[in-house]
Backbone as a chain_set.jsonl record, in Angstrom:
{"seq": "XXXXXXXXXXXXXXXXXXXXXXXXXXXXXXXXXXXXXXXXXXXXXXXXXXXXXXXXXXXXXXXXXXXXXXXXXXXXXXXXXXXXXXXXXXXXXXXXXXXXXXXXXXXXXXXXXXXXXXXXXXXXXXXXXXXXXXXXXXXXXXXXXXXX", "coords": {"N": [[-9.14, 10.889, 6.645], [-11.069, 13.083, 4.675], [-13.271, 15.512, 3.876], [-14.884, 15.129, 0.299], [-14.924, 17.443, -1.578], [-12.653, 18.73, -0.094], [-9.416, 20.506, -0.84], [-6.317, 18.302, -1.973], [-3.646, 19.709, -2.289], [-3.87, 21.039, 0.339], [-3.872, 19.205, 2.454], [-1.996, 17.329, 2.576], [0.478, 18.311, 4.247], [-1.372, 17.353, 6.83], [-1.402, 14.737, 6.912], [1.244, 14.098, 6.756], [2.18, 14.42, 9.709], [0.266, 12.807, 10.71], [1.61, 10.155, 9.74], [2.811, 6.709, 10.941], [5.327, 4.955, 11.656], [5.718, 1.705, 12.192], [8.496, 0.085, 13.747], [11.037, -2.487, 12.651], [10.52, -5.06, 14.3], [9.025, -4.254, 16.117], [9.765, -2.956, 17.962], [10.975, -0.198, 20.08], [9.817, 3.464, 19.42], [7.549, 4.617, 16.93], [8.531, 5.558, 13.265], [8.612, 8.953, 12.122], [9.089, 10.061, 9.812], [8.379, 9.822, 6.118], [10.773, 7.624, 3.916], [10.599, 8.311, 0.739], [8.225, 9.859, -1.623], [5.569, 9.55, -3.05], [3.156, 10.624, -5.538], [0.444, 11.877, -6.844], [-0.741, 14.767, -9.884], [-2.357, 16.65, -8.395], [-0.731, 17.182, -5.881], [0.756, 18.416, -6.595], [2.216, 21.37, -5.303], [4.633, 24.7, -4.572], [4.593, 25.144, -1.872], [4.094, 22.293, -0.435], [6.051, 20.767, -1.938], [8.179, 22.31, -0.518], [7.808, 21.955, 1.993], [8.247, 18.91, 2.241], [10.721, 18.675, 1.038], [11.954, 20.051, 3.203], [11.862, 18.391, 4.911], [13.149, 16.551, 4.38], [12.41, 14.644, 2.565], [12.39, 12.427, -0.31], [10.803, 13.03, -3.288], [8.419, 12.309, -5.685], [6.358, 13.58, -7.611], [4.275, 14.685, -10.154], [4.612, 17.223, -12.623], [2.021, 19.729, -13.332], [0.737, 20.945, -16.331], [0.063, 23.471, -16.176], [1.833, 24.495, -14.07], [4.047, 23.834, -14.889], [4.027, 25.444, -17.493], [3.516, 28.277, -16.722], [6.411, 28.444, -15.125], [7.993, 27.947, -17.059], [7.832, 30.404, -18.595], [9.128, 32.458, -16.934], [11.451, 32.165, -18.159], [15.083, 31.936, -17.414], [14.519, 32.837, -14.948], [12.689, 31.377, -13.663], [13.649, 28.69, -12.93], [15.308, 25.514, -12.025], [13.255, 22.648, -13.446], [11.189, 20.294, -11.023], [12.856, 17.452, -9.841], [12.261, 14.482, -11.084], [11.257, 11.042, -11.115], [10.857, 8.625, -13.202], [10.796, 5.869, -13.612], [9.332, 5.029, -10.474], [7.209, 6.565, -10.644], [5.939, 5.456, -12.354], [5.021, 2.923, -10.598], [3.443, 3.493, -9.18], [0.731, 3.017, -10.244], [0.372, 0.71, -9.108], [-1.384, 1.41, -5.867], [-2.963, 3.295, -7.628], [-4.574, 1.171, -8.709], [-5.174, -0.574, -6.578], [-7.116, 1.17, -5.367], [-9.389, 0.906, -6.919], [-10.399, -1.036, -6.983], [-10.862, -1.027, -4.15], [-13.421, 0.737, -4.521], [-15.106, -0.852, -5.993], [-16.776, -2.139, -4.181], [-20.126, -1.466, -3.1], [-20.938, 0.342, -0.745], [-18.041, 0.981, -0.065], [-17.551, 2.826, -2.121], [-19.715, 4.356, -1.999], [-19.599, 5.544, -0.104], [-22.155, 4.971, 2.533], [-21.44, 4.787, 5.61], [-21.24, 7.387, 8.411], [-19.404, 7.787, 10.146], [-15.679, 8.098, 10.758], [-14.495, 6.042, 11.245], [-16.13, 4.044, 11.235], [-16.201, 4.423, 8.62], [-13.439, 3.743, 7.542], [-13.15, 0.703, 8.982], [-15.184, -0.592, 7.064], [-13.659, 0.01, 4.764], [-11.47, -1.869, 5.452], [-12.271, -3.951, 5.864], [-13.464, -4.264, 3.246], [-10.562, -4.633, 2.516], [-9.592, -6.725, 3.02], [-11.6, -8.609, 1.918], [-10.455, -8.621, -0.944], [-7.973, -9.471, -1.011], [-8.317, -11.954, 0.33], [-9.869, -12.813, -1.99], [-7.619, -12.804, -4.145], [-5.784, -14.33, -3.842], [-3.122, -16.366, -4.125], [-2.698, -18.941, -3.783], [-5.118, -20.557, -3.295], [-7.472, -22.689, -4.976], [-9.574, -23.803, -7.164], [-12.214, -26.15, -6.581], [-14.498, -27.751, -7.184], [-17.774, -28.382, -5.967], [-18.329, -31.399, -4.858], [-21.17, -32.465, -4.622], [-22.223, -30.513, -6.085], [-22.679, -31.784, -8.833], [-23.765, -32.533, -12.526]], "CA": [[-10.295, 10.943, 5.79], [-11.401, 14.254, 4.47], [-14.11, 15.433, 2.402], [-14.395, 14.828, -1.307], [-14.445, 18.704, -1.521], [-11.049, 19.365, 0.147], [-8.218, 20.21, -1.854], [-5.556, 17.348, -1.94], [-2.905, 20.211, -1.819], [-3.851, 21.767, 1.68], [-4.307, 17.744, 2.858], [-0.278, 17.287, 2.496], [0.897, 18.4, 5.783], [-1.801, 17.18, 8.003], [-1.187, 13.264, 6.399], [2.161, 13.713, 6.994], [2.225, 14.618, 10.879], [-0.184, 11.474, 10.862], [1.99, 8.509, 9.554], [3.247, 6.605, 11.979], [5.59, 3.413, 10.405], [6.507, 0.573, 13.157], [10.037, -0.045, 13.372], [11.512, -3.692, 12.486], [10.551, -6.167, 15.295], [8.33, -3.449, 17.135], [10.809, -2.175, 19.266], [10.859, 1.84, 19.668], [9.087, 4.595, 19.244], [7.681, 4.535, 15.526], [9.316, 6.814, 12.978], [7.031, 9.829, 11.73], [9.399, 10.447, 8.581], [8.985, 9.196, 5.195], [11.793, 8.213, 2.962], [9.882, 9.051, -0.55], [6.953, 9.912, -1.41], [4.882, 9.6, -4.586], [1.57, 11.545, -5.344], [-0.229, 12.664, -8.429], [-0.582, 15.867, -9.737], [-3.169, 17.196, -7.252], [-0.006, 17.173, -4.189], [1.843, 19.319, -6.422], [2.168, 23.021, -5.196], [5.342, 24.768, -4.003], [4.545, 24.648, -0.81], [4.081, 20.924, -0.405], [7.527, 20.909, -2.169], [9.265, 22.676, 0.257], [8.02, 21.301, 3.025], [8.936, 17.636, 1.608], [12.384, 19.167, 1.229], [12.863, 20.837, 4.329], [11.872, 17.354, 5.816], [14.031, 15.191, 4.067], [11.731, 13.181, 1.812], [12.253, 12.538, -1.457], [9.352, 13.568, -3.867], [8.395, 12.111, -6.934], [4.895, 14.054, -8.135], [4.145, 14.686, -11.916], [3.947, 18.797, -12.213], [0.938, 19.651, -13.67], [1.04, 21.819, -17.265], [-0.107, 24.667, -16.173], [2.868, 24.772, -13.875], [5.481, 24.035, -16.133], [4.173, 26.713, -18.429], [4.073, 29.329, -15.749], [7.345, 28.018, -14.83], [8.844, 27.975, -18.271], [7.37, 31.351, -19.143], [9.59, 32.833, -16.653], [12.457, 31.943, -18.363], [15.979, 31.761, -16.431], [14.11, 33.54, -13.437], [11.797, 30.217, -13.055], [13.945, 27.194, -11.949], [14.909, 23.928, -12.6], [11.904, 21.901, -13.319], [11.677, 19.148, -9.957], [13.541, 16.245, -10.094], [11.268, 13.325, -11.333], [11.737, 9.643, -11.525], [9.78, 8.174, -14.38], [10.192, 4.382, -13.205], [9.105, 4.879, -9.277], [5.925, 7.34, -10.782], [4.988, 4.196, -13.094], [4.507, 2.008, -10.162], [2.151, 4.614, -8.562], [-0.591, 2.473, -10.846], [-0.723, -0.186, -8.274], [-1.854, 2.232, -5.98], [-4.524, 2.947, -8.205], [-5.282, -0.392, -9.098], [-6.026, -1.111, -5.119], [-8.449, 1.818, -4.687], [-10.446, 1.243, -8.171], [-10.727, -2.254, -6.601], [-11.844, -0.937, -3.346], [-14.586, 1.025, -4.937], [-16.295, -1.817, -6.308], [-17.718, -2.415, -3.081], [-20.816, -0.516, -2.787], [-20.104, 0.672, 1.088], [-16.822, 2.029, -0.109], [-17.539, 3.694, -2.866], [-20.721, 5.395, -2.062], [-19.561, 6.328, 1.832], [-22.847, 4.666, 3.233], [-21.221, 5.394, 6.467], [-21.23, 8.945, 8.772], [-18.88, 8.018, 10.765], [-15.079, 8.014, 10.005], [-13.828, 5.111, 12.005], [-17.138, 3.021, 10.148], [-16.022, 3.862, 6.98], [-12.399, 2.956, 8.297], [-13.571, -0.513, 9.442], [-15.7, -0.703, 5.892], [-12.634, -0.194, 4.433], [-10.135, -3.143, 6.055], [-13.122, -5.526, 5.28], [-12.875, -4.251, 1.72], [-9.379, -5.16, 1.695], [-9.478, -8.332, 3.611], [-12.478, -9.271, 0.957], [-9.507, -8.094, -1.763], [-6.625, -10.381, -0.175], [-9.216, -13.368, -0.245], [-10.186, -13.427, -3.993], [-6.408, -12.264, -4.719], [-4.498, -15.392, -2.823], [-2.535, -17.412, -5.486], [-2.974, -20.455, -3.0], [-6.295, -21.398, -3.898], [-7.437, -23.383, -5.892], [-11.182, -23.506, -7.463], [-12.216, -27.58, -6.893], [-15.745, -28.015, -7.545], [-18.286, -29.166, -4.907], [-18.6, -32.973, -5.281], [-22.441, -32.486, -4.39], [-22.797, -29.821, -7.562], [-22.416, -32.982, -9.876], [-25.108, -32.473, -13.067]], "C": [[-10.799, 12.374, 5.752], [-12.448, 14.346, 3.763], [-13.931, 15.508, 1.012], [-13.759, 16.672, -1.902], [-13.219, 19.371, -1.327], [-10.435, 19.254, -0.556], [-6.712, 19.003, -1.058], [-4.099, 18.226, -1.224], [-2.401, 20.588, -0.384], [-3.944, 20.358, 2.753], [-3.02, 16.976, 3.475], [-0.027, 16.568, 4.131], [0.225, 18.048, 7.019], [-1.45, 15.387, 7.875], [0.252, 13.256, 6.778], [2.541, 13.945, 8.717], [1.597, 13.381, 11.348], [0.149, 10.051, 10.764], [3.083, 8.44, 10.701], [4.281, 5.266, 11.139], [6.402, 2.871, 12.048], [7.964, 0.339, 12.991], [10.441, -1.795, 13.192], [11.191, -4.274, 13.883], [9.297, -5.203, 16.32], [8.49, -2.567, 18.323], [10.693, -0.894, 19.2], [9.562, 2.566, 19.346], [8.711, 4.878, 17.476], [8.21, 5.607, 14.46], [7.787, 7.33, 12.425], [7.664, 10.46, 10.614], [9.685, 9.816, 7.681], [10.141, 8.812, 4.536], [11.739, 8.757, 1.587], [8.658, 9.165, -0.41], [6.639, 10.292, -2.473], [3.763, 9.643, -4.603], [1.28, 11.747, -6.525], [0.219, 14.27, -8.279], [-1.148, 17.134, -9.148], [-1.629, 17.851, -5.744], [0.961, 18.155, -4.881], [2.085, 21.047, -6.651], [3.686, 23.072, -4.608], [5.567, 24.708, -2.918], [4.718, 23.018, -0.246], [5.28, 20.653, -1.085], [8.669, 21.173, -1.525], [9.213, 22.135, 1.908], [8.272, 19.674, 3.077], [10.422, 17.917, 2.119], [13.039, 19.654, 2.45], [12.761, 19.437, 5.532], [12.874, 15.837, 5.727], [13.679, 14.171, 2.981], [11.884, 13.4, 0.147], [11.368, 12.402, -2.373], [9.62, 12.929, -5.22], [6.836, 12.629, -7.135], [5.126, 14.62, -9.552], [3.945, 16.387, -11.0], [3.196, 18.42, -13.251], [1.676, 20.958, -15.271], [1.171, 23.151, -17.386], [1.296, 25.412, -15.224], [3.874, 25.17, -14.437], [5.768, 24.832, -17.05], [4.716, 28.038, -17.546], [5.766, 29.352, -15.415], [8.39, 28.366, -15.878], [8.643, 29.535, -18.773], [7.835, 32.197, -18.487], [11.038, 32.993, -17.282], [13.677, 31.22, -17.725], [15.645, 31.628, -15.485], [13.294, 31.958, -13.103], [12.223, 28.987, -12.713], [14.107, 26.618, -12.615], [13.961, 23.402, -12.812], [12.546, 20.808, -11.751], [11.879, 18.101, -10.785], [11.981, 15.05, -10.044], [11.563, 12.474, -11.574], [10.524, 9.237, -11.932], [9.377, 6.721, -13.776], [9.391, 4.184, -11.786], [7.382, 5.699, -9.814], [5.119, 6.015, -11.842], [4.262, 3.101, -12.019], [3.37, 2.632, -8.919], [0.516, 3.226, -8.736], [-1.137, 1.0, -9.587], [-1.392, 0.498, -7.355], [-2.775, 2.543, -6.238], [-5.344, 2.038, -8.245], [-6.445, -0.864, -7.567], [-7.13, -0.335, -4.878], [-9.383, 1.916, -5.896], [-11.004, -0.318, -7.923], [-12.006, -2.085, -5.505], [-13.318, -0.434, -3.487], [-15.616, 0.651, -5.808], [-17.075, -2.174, -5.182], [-18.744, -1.181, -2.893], [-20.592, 0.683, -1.732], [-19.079, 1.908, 0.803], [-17.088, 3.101, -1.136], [-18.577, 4.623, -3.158], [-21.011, 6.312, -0.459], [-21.354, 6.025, 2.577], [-22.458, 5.874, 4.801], [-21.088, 6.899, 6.933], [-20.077, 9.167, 9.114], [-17.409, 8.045, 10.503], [-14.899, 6.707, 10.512], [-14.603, 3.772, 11.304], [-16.771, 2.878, 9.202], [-14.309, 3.105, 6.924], [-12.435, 1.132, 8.108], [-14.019, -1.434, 7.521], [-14.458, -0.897, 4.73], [-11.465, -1.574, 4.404], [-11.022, -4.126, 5.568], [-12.724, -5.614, 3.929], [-11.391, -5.34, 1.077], [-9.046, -6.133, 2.038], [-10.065, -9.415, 1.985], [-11.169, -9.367, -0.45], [-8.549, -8.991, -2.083], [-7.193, -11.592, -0.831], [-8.964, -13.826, -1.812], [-9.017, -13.324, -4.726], [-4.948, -13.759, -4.642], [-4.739, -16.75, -4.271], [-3.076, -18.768, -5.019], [-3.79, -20.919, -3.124], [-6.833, -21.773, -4.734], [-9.147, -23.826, -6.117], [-11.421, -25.607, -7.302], [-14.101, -27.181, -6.312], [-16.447, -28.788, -6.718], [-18.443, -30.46, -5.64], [-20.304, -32.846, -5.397], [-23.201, -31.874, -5.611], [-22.968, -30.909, -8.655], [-23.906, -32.66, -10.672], [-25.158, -33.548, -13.803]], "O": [[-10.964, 12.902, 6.851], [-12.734, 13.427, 2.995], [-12.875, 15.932, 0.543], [-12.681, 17.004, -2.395], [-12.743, 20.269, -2.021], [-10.417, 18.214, -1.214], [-6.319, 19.015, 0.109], [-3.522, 17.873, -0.196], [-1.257, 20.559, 0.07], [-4.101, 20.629, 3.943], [-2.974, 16.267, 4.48], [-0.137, 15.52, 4.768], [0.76, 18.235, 8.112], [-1.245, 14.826, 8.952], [0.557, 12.152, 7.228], [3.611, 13.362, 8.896], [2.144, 12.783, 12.274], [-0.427, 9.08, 11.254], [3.824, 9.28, 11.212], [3.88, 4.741, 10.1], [7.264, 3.417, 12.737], [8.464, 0.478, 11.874], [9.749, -2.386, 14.021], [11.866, -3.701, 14.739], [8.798, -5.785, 17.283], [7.852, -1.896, 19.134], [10.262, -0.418, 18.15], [8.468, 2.076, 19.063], [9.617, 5.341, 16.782], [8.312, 6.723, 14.969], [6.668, 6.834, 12.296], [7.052, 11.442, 10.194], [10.734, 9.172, 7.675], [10.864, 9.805, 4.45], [12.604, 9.537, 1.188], [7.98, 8.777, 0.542], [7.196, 11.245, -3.018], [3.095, 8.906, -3.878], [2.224, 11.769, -7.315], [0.9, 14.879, -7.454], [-0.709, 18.277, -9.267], [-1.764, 18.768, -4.935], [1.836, 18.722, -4.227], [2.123, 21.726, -7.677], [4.193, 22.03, -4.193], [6.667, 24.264, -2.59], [5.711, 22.785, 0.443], [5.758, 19.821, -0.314], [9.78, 20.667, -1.683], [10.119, 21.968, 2.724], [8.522, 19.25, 4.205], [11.042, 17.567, 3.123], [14.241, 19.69, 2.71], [13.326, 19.388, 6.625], [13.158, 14.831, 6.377], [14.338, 13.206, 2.591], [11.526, 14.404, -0.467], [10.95, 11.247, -2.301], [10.705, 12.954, -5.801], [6.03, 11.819, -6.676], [6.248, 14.964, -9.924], [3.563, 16.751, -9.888], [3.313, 17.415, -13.952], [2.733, 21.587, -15.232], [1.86, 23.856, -18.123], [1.748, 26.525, -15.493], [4.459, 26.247, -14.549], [6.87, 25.122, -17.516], [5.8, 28.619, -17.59], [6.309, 30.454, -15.502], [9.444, 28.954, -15.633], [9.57, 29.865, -19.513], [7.379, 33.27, -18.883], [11.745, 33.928, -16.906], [13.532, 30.029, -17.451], [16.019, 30.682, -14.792], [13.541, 31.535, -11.974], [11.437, 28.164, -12.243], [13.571, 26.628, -13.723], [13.265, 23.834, -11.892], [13.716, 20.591, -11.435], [11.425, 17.808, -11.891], [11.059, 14.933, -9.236], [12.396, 12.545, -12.477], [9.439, 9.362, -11.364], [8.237, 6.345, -13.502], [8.71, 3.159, -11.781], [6.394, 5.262, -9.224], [3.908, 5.818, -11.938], [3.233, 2.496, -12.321], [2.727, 2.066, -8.035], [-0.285, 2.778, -7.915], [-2.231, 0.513, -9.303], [-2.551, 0.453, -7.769], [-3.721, 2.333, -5.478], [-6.533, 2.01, -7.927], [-7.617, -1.219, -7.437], [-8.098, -0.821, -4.292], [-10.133, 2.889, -5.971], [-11.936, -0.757, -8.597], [-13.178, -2.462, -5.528], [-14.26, -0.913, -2.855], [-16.573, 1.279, -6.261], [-18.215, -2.563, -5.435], [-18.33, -0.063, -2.588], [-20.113, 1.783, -2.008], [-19.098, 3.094, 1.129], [-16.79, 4.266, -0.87], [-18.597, 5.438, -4.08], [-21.831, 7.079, 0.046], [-21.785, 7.003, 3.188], [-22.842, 7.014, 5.062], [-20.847, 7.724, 6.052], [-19.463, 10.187, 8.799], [-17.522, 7.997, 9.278], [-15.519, 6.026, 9.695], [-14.023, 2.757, 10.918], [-16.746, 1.802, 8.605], [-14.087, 2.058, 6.316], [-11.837, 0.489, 7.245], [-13.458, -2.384, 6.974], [-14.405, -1.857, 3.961], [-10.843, -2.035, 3.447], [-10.612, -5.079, 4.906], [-12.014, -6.471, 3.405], [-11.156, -6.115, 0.15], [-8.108, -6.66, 1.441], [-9.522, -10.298, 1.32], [-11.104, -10.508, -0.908], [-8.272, -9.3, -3.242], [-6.903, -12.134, -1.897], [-8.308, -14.644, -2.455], [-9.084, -13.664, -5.907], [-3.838, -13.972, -5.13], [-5.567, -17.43, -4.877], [-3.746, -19.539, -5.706], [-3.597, -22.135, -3.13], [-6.722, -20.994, -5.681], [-9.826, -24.147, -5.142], [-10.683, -26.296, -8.006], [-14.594, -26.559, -5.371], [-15.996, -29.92, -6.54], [-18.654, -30.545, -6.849], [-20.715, -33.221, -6.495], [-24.251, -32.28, -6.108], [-23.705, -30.468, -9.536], [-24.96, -32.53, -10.05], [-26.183, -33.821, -14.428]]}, "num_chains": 1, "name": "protein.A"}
């Protein structure tokens, strides 16, 4: 959790020293390297590019315009454009979808909380509350007692 202020770019490399992913059954030591990784166009600088690459992970981030001009306006001298997959950057939107959800909750979306671990907590409820109203399995049956 960072402030709203921080840039997304400089955010990269400390998020990625941070994920931890369980291994099948729980056994081991968890791994600490993605296999892709898909971001908007905030994550994409060269830096955050190369250290992707020098880690192994495969990147799908939109470049931004101003890039691509710079980029293109070099001519020869400026590169391939990065490799982009159109169908894996479409399903980004769920993604979205979940955190335009979470910030219907007051709590979440106005950071009440100071602390991080509160807003943390504030958070998992969110998405518990999320799960709930989301679960195919239920089924709306009408109190018997409501009767008009």
């Amino acid at each position: 959790m960072t402030p709203g202020r921080d840039s997304d770019t400089r955010q990269l490399p400390v998020l990625l020293e941070r994920i931890r992913i369980p291994r099948p059954g729980g056994i081991g030591r968890p791994r600490t390297r993605l296999d892709s990784l898909t971001g908007d166009k905030a994550y994409s600088s060269a830096a955050n590019r190369r250290l992707l690459r020098r880690r192994h992970i495969k990147v799908t981030i939109a470049q931004p315009r101003d890039q691509a001009a710079h980029r293109q306006a070099k001519g020869r001298h400026g590169g391939r454009p990065p490799a982009f997959d159109h169908t894996r950057y479409r399903r980004r939107n769920h993604i979205e979808r979940l955190m335009n959800r979470r910030k219907q909750f007051r709590a979440v979306a106005t950071r009440y909380d100071k602390l991080a671990r509160r807003y943390r907590a504030t958070i998992q409820i969110a998405d518990i509350m999320i799960w709930l109203r989301a679960r195919p399995d239920r089924t709306h049956t009408p109190d018997p007692g409501n009767t008009v």
